[in-house]
N, C-alpha and C positions, 0 to 999 in steps of 0.2 A: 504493500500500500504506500501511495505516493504520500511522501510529507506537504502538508500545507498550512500556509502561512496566513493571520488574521491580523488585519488592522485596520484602524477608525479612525477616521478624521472627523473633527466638528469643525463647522467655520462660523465663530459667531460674532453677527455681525447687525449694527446699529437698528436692523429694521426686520431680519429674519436670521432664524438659525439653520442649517441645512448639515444633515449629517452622512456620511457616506460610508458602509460597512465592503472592505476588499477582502479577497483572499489569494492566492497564488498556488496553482497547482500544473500537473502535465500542460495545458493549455495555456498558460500565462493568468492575465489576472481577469477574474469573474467579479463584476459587482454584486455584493447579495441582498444589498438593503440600501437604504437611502430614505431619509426625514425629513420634513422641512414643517417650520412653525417660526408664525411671526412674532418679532421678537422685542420684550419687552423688559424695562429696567436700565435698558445702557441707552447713552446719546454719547454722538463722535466715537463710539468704540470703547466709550469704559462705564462703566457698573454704574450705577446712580441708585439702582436696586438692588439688595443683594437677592431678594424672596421672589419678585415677578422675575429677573434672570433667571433664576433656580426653575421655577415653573416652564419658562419658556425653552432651556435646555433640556427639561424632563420629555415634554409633550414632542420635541424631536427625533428623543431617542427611543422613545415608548414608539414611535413609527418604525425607525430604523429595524428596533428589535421584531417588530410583529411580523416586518419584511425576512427579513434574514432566520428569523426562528432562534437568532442570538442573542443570551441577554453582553451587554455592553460593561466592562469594568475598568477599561483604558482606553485612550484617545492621545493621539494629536491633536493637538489646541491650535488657533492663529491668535493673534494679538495685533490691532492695532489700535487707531486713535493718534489725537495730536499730542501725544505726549510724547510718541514714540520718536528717536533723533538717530541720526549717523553719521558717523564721523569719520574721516581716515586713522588709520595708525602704523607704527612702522614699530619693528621689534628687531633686535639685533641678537645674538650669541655668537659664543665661540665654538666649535666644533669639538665632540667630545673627545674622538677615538683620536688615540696617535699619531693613526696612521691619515687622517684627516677626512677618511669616508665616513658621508652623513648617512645619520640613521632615521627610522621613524622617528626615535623617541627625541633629534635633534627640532625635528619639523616642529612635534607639540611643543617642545621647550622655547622655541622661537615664537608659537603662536600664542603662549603664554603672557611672553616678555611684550606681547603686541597689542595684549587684554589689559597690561600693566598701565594701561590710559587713565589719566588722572576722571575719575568717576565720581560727581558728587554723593554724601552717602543716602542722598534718598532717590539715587536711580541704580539700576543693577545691567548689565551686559549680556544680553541674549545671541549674541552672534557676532563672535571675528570671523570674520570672511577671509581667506588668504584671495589677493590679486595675485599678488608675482613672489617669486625669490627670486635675489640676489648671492653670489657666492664672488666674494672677495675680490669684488666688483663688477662683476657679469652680471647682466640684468635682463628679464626676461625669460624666465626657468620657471617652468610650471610643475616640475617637480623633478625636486633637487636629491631624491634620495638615492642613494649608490653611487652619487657624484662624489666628489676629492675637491675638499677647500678648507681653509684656517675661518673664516667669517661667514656665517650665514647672518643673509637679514629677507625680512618679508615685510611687505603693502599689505594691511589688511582694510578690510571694510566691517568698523566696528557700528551695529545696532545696538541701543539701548532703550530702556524703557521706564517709566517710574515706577517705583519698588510699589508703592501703594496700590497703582493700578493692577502692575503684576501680581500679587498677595488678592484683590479683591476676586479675582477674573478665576484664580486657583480657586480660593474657598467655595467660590459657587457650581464650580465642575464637583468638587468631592460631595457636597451637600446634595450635588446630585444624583453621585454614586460614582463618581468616574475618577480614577486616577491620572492624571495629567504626565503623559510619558517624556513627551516635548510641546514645550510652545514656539512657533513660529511667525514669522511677519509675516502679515498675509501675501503682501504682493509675491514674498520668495515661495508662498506656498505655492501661489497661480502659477507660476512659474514652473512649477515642477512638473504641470500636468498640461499646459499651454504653452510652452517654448520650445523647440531642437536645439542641437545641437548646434547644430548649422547657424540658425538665428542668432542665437549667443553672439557665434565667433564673428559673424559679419554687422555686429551693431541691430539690437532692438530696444523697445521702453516697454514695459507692460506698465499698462495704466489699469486700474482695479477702480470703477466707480460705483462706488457702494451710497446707501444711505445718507451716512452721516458725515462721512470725509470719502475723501481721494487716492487712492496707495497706490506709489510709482516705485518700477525699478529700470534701472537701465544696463543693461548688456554689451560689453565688446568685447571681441578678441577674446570669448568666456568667460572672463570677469565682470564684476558687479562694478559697475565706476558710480553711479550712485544710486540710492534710494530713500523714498520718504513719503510724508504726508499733509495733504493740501485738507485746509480745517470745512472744505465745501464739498456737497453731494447730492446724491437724486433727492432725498427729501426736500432740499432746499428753494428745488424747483416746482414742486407742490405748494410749498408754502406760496410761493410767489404767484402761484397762478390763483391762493383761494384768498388770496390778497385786493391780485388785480380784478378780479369778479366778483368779490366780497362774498364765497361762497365756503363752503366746509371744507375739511380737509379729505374729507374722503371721496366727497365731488370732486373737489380738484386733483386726486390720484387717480379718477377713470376718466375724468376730463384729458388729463396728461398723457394715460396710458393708450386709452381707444380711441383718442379721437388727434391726439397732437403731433407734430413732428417738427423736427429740428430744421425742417425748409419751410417756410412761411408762403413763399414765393408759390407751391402748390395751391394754395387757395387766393379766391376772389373775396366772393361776397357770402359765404357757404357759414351757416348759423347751427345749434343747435340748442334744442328748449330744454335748458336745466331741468324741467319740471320730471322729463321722462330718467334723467337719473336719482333725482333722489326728487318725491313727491312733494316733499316739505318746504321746497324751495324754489323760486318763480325766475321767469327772466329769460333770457337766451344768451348764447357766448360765440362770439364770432370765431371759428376756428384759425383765421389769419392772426387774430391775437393771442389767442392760446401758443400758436408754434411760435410768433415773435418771445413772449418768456420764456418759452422752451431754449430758443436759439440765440438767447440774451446770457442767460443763466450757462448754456452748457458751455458756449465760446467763450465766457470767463474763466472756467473749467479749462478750457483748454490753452486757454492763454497762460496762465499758471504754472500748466506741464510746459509749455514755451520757455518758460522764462528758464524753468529749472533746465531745461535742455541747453539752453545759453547759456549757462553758468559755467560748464563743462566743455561749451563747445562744438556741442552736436547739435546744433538747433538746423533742421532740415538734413543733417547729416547721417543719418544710421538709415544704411541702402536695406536693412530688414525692415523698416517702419517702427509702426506704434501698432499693438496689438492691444485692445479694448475686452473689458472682461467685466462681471460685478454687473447689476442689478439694473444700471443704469444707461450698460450698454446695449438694453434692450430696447433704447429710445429709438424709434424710425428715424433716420434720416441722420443719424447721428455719425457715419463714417465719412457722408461729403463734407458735415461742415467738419468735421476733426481734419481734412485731407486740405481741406482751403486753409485752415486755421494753423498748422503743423508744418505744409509744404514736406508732407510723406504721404507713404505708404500705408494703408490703417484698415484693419478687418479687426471682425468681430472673431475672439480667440476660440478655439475647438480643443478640445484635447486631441492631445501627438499622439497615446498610448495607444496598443492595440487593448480593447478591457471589450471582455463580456458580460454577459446579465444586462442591469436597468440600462442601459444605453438609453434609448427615447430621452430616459429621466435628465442625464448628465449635459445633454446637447445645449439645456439652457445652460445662460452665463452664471447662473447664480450659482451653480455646482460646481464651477470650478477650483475653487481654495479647496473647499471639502475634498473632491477627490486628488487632489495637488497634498493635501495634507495626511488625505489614506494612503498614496504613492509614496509620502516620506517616510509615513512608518512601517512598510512592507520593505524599505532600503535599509531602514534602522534592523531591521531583525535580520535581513542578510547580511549585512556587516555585525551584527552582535554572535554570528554564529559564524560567520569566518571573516575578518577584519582582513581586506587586502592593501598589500602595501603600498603606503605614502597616501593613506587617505587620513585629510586631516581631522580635528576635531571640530565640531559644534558645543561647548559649554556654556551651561544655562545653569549660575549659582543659582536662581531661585527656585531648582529644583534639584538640586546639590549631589547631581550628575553630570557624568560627560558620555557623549556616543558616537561612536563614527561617524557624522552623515553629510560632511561637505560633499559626498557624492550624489546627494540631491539634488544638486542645482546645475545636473547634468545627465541627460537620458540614458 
């Protein structure tokens, strides 16, 4: 009997929860379950509730489980919100052995020295990313082990997060019943399940537009050059539509959803009578104005990821484009104006993986982190059961573990 391998990502996220149950056998990976429940207690990605959170991760996984026929006792987590920050770091050592060949255990000792970032003590370190090694000046080594040199040094790409938030985000997974194996950023989770190889190394962004905020990462040459979080999201664009028409918030999310689009320019003089979606409420809403906030609100959005692309650099420069993901890239009309807006490439992200089972379910963008986050913990347990060489660490003290899995953020 063939061995096989279980693992659960949850992605929880400002406005829904969605969880995704993998497993790994002769055929590669099978979806077996999959949850989704709107989500209630957090705004921008952090806790504001600890009891309706709690509830709203329960009623996810009571789905997931009823699908899979398994009950749920570990997960991979994502984490975001605006508190979350990243920074460069560089870490230097000496090389152990005599005879001056690096080892594994130089690479973690280097990616230590690269963690050793002056960290205020109410934020904690969820991710050195290694970009490059250095070996006694050569630069440009993606992996330096069984090389010969007196100096190693490494580029990392350091995430961190507020202890507070971190600590809330845990307590309401256990309270849930779930043990928290890894937490991860979410865009890096998208990434796992929505990027190639390929993509990586020729320059892309994944943009993650969720609810409450914005989660960007960007990709070259396989490395992470930057990632972060914009404090604006699809909600936002609700709010401003039950604004502009002085109408409910939940008219103005089927207003948004079924009738708007991010080109304005589609419509003339084309109305419709608030009354037939929600009875309580009179008037009518010209759909040329609905998609102008749609297309006001989202190009500020995308103006943002501009700016962060210029910071670096790349501002129209990554021949892979911007790959759009999250909740809110389900807007119509949303890849022309990102393609005016960006002057790239821009589709709506798919998973890369081949995976069987709920497939229909995953094709939405909202599955993505989740199964990005079930892919990272199917990675963790094959590196926890044969660790191959020069893969480096992911260390997360606020779970006071370390496990292989820089090989996640590579197919």
């Amino acid at each position: 009997m063939s061995h096989r391998t279980l693992a659960v990502g949850i992605d929880i996220g400002s406005t829904k929860i969605a969880t995704t149950i993998g497993q790994t056998g002769e055929n590669g990976i099978d979806i077996i379950g999959v949850g989704f429940a709107p989500s209630n207690g957090l705004r921008k990605g952090m806790v504001t509730d600890i009891e309706e959170t709690v509830s709203s991760i329960s009623a996810s996984l009571e789905e997931a489980e009823r699908m899979s026929g398994l009950p749920v006792t570990e997960a991979v987590v994502n984490i975001g919100g605006v508190h979350i920050q990243s920074t460069s770091s560089k870490g230097v050592i000496a090389v152990s052995r005599p005879d001056g060949e690096i080892t594994d255990n130089d690479t973690l000792r280097v990616l230590d020295a690269a963690r050793a970032v002056s960290v205020p003590p109410n934020r904690q370190i969820l991710h050195a990313i290694p970009r490059s090694y250095s070996i006694d000046g050569q630069t440009g080594i993606t992996d330096p082990v069984g090389m010969s040199g007196i100096r190693l040094e490494v580029e990392t790409e350091v995430i961190s997060g507020a202890s507070a938030s971190i600590k809330n985000l845990t307590k309401c997974l256990n309270q849930a019943g779930v043990n928290v194996s890894d937490l991860v950023f979410t865009p890096l989770a998208a990434s796992r399940s929505l990027l190639s190889k390929r993509q990586k190394e020729i320059g892309v962004a994944l943009v993650d537009i969720g609810g409450g905020t914005t989660d960007f990462v960007i990709f070259e040459e396989g490395d992470i050059l930057h990632a972060g979080v914009l404090p604006i999201g699809a909600t936002h664009i609700t709010n401003d539509i039950a604004i502009g028409l002085r109408t409910s918030i939940d008219t103005a999310e089927i207003l948004k959803v079924k009738y708007g689009t991010a080109q304005p320019d589609k419509f003339t003089d084309q109305t419709i009578q608030i009354s037939k979606i929600n009875k309580g409420e009179e008037g009518e809403a010209a759909l040329k104005y609905i998609s102008q906030i749609i297309e006001a609100r989202l190009n500020e959005i995308l103006l943002m990821v501009r700016d962060e692309l210029r910071k670096f650099g790349r501002e129209g420069m990554l021949p892979a484009g911007v790959i759009l993901t999250g909740g809110g890239a389900k807007q119509e009309g949303i890849v022309e104006l990102a393609k005016d807006t960006l002057r790239l490439p821009v589709q709506i992200g798919e998973v890369t993986h081949d995976v069987a089972g709920m497939v229909d379910n995953l094709s939405d963008p909202m599955y993505s982190a989740s199964v990005g986050l079930m892919l990272w913990g199917l990675e963790a347990e094959k590196s926890a059961s044969g660790t191959k060489r020069g893969t480096p660490i992911n260390l997360a003290p606020t779970l006071g573990k370390a496990r292989s899995l820089f090989k996640n953020f590579f197919p």
